[in-house]
PyMOL Python script that loads the backbone (N, CA, C, O; Angstrom):
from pymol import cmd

cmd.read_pdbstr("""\
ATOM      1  N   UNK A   1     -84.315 168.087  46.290  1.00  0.00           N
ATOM      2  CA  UNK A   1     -84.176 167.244  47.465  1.00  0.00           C
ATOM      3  C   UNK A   1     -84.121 165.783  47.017  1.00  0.00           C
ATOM      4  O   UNK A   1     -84.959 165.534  46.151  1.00  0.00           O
ATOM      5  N   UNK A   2     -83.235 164.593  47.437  1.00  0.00           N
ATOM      6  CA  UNK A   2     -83.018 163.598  46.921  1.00  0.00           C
ATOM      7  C   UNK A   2     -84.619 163.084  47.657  1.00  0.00           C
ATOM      8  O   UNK A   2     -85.255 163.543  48.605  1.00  0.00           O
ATOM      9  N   UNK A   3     -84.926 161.711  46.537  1.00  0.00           N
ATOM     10  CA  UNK A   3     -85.949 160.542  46.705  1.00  0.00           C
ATOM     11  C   UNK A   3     -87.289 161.658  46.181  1.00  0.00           C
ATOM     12  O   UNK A   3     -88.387 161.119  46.049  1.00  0.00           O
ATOM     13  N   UNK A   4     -87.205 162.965  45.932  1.00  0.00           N
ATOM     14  CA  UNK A   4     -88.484 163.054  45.866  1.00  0.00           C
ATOM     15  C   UNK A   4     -88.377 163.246  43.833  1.00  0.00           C
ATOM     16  O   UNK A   4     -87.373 163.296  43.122  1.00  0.00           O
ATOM     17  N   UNK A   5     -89.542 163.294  43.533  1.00  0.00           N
ATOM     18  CA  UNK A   5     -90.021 163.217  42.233  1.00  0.00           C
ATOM     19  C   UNK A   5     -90.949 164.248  42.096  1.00  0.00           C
ATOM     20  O   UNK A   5     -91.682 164.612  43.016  1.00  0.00           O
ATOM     21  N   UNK A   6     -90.938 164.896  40.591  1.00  0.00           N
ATOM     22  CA  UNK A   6     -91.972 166.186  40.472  1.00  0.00           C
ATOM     23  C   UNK A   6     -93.075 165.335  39.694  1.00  0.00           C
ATOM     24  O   UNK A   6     -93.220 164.118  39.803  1.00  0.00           O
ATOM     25  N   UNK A   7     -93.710 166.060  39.015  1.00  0.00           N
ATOM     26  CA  UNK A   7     -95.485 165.678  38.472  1.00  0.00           C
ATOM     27  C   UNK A   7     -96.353 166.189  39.493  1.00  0.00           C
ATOM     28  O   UNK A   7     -96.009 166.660  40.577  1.00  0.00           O
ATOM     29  N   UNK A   8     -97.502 166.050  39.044  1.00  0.00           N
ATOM     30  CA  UNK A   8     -98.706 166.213  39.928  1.00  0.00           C
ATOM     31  C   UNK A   8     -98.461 164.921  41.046  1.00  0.00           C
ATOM     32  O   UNK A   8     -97.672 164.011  40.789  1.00  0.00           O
ATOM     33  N   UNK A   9     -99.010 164.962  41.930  1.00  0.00           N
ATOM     34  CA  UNK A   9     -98.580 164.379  43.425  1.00  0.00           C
ATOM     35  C   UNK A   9     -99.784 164.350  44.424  1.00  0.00           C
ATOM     36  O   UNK A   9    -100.570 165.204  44.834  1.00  0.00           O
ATOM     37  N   UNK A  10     -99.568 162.749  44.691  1.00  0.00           N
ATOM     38  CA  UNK A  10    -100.203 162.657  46.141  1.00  0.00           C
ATOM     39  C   UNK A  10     -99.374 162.687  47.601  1.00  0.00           C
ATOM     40  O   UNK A  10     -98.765 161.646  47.848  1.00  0.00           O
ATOM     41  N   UNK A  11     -99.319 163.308  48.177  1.00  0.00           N
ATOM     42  CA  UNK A  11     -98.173 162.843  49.533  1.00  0.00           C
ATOM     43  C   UNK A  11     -98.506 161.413  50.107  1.00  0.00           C
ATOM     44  O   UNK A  11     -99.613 160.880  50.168  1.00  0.00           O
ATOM     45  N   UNK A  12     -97.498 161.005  50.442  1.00  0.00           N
ATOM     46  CA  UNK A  12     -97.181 159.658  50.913  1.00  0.00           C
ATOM     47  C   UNK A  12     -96.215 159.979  51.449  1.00  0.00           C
ATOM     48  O   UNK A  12     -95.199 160.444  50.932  1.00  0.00           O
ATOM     49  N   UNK A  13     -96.500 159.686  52.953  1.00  0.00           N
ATOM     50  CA  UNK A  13     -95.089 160.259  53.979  1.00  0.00           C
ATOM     51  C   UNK A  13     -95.058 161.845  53.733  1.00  0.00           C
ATOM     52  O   UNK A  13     -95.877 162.763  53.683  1.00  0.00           O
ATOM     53  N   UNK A  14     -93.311 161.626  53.573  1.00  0.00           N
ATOM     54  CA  UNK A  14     -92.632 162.578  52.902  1.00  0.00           C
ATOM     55  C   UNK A  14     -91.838 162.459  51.538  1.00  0.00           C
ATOM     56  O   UNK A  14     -90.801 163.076  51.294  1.00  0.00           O
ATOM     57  N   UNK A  15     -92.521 161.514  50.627  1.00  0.00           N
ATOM     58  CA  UNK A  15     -92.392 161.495  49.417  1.00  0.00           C
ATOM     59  C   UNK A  15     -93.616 162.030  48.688  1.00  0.00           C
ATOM     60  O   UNK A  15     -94.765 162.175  49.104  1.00  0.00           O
ATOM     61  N   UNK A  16     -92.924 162.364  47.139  1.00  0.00           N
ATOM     62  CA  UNK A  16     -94.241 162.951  46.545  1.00  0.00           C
ATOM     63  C   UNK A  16     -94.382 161.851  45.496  1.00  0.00           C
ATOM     64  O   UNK A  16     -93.465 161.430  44.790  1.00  0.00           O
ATOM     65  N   UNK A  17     -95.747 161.410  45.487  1.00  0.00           N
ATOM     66  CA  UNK A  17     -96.200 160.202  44.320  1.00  0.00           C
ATOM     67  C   UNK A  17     -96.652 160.970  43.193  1.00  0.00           C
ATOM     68  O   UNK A  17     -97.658 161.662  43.350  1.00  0.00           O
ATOM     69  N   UNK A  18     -95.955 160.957  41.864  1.00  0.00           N
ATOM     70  CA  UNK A  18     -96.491 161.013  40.307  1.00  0.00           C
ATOM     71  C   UNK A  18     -97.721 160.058  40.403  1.00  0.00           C
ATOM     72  O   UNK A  18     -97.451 158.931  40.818  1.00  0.00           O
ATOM     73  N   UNK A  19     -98.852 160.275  40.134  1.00  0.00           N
ATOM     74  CA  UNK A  19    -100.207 160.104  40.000  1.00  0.00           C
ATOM     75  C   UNK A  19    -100.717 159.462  39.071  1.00  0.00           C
ATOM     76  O   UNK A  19    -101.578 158.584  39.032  1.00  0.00           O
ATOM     77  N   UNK A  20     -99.675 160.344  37.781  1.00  0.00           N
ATOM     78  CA  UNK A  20     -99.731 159.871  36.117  1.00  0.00           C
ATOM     79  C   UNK A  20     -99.168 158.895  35.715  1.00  0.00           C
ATOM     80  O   UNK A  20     -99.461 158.475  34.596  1.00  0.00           O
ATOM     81  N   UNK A  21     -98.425 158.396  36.312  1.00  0.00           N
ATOM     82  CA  UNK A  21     -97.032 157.366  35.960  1.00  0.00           C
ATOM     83  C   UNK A  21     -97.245 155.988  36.806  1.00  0.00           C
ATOM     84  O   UNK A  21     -96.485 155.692  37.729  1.00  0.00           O
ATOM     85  N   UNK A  22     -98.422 155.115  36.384  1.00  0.00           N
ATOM     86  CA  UNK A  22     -97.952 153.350  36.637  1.00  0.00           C
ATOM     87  C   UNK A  22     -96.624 153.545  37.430  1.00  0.00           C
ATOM     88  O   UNK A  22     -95.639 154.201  37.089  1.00  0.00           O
ATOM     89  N   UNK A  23     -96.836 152.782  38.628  1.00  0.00           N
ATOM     90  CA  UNK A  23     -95.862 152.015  39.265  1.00  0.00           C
ATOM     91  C   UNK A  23     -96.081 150.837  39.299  1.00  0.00           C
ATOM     92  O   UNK A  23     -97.259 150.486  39.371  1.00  0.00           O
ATOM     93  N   UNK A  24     -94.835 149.649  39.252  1.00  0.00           N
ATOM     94  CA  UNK A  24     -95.298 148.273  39.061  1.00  0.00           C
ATOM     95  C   UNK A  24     -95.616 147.737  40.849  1.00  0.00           C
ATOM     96  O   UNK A  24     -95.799 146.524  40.747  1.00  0.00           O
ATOM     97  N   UNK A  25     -95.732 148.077  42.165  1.00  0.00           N
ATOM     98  CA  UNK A  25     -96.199 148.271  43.241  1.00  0.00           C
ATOM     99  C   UNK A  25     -97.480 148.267  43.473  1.00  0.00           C
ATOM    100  O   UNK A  25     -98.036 147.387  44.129  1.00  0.00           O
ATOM    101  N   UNK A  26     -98.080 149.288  42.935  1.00  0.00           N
ATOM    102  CA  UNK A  26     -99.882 149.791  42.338  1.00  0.00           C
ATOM    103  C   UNK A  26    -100.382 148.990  41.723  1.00  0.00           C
ATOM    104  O   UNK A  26    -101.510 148.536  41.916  1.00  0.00           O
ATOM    105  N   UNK A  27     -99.513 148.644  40.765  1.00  0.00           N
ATOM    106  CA  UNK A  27    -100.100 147.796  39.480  1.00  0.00           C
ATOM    107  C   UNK A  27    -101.062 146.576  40.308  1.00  0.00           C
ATOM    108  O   UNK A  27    -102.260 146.307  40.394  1.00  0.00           O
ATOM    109  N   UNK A  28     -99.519 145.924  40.952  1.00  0.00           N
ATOM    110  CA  UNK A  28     -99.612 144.666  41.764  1.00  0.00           C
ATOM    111  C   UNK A  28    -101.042 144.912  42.681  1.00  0.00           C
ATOM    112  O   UNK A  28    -102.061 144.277  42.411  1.00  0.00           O
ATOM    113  N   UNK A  29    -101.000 145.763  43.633  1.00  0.00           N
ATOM    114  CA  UNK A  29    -102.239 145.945  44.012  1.00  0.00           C
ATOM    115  C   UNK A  29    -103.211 146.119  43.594  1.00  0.00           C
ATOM    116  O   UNK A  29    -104.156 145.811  44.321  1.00  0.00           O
ATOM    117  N   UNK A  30    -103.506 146.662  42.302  1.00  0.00           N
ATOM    118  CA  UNK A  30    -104.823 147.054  41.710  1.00  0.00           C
ATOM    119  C   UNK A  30    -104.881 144.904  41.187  1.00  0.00           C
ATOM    120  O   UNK A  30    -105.759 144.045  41.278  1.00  0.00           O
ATOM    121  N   UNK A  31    -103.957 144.906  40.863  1.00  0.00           N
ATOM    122  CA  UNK A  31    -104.696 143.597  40.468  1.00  0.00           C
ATOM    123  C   UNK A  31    -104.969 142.312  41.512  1.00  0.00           C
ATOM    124  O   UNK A  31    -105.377 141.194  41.198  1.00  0.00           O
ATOM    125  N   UNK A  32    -104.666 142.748  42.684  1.00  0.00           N
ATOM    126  CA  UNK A  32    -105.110 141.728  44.042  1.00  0.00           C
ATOM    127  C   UNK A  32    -106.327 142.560  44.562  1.00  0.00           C
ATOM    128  O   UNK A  32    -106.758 142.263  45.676  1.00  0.00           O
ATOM    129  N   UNK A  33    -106.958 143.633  43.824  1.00  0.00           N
ATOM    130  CA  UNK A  33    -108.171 144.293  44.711  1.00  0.00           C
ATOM    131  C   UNK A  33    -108.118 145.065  45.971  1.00  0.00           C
ATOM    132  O   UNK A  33    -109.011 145.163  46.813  1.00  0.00           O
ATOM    133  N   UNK A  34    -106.489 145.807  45.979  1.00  0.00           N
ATOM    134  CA  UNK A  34    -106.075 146.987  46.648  1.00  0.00           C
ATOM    135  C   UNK A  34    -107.026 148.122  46.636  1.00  0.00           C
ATOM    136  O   UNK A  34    -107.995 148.158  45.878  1.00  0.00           O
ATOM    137  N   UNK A  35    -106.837 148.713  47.180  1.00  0.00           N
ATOM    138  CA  UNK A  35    -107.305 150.604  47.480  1.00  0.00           C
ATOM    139  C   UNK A  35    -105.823 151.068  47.149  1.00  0.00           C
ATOM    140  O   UNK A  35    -105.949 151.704  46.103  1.00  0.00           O
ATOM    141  N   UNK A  36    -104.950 151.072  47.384  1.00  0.00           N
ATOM    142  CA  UNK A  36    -103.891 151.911  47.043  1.00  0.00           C
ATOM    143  C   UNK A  36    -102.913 152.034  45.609  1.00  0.00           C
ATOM    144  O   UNK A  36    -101.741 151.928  45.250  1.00  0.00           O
ATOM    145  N   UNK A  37    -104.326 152.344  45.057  1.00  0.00           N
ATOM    146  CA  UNK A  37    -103.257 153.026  42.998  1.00  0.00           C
ATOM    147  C   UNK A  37    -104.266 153.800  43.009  1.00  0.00           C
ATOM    148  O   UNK A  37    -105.029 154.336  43.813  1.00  0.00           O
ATOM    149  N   UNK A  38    -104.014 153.696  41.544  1.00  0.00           N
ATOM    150  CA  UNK A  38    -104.142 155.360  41.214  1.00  0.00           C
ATOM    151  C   UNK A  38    -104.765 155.077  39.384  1.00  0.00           C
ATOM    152  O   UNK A  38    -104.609 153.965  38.879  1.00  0.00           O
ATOM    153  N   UNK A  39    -105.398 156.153  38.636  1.00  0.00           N
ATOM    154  CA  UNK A  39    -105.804 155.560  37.328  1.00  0.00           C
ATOM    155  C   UNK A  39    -104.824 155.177  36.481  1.00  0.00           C
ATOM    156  O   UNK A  39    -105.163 154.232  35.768  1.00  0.00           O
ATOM    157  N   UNK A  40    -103.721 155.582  36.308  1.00  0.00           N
ATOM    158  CA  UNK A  40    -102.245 155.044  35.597  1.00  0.00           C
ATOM    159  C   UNK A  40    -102.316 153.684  36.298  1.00  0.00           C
ATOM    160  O   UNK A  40    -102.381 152.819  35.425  1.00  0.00           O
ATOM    161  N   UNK A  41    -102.327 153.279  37.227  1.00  0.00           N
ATOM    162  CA  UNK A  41    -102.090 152.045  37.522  1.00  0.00           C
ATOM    163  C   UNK A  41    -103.571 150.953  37.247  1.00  0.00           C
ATOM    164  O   UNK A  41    -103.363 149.763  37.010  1.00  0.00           O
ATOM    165  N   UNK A  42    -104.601 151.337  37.289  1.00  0.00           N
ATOM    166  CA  UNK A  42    -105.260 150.623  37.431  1.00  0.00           C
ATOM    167  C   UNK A  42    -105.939 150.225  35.435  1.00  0.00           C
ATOM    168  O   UNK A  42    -106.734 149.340  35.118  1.00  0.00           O
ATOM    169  N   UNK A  43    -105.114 151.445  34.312  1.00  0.00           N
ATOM    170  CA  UNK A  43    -105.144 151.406  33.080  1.00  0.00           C
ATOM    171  C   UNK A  43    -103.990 149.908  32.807  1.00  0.00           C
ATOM    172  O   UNK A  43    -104.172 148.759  32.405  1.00  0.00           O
ATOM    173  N   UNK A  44    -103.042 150.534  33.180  1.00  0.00           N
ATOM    174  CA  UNK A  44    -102.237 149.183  32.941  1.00  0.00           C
ATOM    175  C   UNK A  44    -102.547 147.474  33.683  1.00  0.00           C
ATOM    176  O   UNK A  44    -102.264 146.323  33.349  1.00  0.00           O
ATOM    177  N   UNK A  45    -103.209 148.061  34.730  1.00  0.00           N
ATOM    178  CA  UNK A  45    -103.868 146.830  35.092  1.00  0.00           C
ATOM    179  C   UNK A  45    -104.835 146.541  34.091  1.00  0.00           C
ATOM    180  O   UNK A  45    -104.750 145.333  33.873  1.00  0.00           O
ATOM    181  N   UNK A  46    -105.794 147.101  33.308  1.00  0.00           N
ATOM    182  CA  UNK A  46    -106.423 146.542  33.078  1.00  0.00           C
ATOM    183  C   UNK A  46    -105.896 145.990  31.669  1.00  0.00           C
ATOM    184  O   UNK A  46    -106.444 144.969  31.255  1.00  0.00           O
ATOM    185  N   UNK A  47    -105.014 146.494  30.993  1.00  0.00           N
ATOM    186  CA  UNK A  47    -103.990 146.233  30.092  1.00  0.00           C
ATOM    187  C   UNK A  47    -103.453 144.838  29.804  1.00  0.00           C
ATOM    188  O   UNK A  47    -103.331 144.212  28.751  1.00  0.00           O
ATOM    189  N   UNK A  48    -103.115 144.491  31.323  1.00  0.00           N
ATOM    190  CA  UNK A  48    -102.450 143.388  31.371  1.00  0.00           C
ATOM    191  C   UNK A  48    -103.481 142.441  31.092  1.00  0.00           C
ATOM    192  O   UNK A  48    -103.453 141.803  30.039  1.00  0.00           O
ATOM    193  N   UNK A  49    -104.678 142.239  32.204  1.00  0.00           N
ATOM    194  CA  UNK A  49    -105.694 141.853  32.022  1.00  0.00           C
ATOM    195  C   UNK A  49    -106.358 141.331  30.552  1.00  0.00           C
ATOM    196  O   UNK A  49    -106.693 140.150  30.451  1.00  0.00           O
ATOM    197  N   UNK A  50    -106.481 141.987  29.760  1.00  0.00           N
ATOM    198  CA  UNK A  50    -106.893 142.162  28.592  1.00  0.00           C
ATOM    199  C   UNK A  50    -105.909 141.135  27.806  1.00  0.00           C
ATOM    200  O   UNK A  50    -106.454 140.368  27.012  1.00  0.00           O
ATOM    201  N   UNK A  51    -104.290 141.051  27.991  1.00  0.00           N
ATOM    202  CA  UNK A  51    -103.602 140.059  27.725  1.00  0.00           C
ATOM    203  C   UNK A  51    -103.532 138.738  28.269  1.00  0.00           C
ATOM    204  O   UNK A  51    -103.458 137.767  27.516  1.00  0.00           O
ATOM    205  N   UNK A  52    -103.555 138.572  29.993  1.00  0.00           N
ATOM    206  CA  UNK A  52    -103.651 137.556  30.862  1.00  0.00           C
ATOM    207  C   UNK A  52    -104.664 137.641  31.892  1.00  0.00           C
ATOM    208  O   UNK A  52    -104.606 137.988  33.072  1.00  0.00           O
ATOM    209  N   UNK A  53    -105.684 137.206  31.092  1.00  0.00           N
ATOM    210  CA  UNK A  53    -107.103 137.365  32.441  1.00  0.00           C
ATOM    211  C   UNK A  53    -107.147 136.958  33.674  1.00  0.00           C
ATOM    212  O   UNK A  53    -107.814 137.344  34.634  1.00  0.00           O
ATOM    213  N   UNK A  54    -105.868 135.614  33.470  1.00  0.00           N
ATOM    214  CA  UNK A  54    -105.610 134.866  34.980  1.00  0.00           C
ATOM    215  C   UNK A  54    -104.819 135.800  35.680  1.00  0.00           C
ATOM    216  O   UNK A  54    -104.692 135.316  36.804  1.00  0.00           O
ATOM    217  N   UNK A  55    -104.037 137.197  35.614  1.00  0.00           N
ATOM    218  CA  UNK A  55    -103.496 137.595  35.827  1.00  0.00           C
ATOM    219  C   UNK A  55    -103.494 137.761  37.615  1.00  0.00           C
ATOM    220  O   UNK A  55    -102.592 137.333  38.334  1.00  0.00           O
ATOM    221  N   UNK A  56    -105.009 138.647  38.202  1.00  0.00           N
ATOM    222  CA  UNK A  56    -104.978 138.748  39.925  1.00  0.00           C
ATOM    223  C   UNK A  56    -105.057 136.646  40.064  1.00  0.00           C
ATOM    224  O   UNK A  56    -104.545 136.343  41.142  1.00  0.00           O
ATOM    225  N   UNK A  57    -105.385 135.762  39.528  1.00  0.00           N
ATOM    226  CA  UNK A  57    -104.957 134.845  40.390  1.00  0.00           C
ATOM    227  C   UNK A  57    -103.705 134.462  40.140  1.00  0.00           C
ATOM    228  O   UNK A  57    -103.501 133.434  40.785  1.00  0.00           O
ATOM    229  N   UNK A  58    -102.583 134.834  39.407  1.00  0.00           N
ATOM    230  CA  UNK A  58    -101.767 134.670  39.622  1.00  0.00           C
ATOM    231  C   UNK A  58    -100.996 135.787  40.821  1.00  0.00           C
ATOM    232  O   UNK A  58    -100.299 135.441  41.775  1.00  0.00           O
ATOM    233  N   UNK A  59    -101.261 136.770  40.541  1.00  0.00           N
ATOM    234  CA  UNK A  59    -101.200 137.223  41.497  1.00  0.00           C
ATOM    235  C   UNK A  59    -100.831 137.127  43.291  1.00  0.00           C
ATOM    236  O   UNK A  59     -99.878 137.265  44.059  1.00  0.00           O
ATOM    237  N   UNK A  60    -102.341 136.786  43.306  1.00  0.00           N
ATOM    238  CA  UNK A  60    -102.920 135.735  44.581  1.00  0.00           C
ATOM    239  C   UNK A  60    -101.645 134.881  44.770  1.00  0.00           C
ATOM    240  O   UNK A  60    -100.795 135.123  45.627  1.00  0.00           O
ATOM    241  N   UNK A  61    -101.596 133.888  43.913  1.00  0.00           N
ATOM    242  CA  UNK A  61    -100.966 132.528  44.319  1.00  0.00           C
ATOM    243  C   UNK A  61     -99.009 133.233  44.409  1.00  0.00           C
ATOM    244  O   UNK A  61     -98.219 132.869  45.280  1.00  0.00           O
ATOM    245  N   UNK A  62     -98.766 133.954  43.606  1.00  0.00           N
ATOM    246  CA  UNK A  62     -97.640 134.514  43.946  1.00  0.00           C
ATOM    247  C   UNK A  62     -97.349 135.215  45.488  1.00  0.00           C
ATOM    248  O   UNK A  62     -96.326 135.066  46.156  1.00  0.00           O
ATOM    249  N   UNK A  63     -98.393 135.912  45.797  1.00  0.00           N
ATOM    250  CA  UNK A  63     -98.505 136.682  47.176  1.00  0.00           C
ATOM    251  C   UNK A  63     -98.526 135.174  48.193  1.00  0.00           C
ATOM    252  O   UNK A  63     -97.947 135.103  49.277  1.00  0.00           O
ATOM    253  N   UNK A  64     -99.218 134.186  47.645  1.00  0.00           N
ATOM    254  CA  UNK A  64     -99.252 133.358  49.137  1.00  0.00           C
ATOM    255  C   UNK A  64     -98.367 131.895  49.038  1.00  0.00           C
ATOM    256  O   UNK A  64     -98.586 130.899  49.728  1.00  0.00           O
ATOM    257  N   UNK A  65     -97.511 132.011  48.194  1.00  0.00           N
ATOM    258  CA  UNK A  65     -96.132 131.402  47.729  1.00  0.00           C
ATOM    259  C   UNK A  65     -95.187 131.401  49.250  1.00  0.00           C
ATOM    260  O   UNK A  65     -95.192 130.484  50.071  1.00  0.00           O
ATOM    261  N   UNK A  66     -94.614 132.341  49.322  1.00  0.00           N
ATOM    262  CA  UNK A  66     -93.865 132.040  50.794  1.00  0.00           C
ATOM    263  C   UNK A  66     -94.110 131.561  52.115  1.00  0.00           C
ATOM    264  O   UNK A  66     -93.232 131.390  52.960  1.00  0.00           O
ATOM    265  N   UNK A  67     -95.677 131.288  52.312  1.00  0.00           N
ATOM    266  CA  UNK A  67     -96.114 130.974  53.466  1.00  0.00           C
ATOM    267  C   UNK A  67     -96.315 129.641  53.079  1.00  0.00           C
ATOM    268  O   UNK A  67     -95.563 129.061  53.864  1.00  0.00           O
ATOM    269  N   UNK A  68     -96.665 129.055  52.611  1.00  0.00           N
ATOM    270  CA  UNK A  68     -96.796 127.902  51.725  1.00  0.00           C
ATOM    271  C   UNK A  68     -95.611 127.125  51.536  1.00  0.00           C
ATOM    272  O   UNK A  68     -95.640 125.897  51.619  1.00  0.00           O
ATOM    273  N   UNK A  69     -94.332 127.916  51.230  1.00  0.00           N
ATOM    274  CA  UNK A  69     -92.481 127.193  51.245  1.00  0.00           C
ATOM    275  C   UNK A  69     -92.283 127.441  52.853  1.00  0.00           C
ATOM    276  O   UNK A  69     -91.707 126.444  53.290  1.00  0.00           O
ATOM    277  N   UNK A  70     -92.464 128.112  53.602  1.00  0.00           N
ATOM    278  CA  UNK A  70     -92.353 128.280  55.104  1.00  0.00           C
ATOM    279  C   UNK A  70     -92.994 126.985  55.534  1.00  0.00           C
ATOM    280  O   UNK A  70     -92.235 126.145  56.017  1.00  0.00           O
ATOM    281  N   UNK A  71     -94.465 126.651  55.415  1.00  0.00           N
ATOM    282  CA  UNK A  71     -94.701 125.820  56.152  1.00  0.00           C
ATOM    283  C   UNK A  71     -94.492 124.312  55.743  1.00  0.00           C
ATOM    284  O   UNK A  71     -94.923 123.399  56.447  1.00  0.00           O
ATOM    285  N   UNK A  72     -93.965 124.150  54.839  1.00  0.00           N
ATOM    286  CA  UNK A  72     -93.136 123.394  54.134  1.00  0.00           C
ATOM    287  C   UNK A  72     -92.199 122.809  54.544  1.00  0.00           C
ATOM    288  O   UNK A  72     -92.282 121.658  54.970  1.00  0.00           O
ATOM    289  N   UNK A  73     -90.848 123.651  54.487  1.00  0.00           N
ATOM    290  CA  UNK A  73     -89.602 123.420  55.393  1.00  0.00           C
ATOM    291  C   UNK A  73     -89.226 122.990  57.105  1.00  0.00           C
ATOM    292  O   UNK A  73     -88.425 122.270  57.701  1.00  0.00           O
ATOM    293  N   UNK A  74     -90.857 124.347  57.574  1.00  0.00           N
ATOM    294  CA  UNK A  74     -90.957 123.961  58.834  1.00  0.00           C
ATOM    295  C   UNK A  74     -91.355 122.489  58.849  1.00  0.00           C
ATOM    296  O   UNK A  74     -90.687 121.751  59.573  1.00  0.00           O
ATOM    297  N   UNK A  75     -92.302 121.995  58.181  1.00  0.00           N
ATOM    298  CA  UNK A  75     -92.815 120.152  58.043  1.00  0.00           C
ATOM    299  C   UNK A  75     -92.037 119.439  58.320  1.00  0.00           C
ATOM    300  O   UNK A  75     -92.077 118.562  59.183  1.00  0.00           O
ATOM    301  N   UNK A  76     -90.795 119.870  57.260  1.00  0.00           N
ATOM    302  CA  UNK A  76     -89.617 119.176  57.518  1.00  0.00           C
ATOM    303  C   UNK A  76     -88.740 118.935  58.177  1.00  0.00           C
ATOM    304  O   UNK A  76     -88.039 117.930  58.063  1.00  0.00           O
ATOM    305  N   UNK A  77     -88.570 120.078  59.241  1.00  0.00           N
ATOM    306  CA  UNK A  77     -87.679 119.739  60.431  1.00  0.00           C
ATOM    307  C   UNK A  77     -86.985 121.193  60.372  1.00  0.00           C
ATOM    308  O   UNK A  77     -86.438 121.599  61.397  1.00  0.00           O
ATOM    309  N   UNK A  78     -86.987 122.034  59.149  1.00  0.00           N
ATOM    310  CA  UNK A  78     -86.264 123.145  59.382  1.00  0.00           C
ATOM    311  C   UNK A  78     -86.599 123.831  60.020  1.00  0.00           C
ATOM    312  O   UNK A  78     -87.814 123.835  59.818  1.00  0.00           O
ATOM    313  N   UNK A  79     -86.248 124.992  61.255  1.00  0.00           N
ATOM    314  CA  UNK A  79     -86.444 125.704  62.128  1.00  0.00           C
ATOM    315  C   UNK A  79     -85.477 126.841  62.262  1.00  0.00           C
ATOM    316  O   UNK A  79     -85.564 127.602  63.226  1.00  0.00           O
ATOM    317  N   UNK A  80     -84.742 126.962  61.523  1.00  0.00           N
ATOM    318  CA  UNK A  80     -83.941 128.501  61.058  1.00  0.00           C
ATOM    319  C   UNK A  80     -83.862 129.193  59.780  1.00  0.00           C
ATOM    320  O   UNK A  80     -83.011 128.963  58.921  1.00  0.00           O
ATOM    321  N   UNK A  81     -84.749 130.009  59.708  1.00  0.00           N
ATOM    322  CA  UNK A  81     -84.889 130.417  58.256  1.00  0.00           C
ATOM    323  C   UNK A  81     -83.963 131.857  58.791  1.00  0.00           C
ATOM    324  O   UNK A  81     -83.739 132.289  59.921  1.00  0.00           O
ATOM    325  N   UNK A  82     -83.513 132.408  57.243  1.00  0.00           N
ATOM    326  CA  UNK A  82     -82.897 133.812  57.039  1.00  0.00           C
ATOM    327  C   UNK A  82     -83.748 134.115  56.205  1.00  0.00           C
ATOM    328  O   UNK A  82     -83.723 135.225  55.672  1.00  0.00           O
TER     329      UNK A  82
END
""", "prot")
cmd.dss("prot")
cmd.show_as("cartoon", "prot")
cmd.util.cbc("prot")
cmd.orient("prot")
């Protein structure tokens, strides 16, 4: 069946999640202090970590980047974003 994937599996929806296999999605969350990964993800989190300790505040500041250029533009007079 297309979109789905074998491995051991959690359901999500009607997709099946590989458990074993880091996603860079998970990753991202395990390192902002998510609930939603898994130990593959939260190994490579700590991976990264171990290389860039600033890593969840970069994180952080990446996640709150667009609200920050939004209210920005809006400052400025812009009022039609795409």
């Amino acid at each position: 069946m297309p979109g789905r994937r074998g491995g051991r599996s959690g359901e999500l929806g009607s997709a099946r999640v590989d458990t074993r296999r880091a996603n860079v999605a998970r990753i991202y969350d395990y390192l902002l202090g998510g609930s939603h990964n898994f130990l593959a993800d939260q190994d490579v989190g700590r991976a990264i970590m171990a290389i860039e300790p600033n890593a969840p505040a970069l994180g952080r500041a990446n996640r709150e980047f667009p609200g920050r250029a939004v209210r920005f533009v809006s400052a400025a007079g812009i009022s039609q974003f795409r």
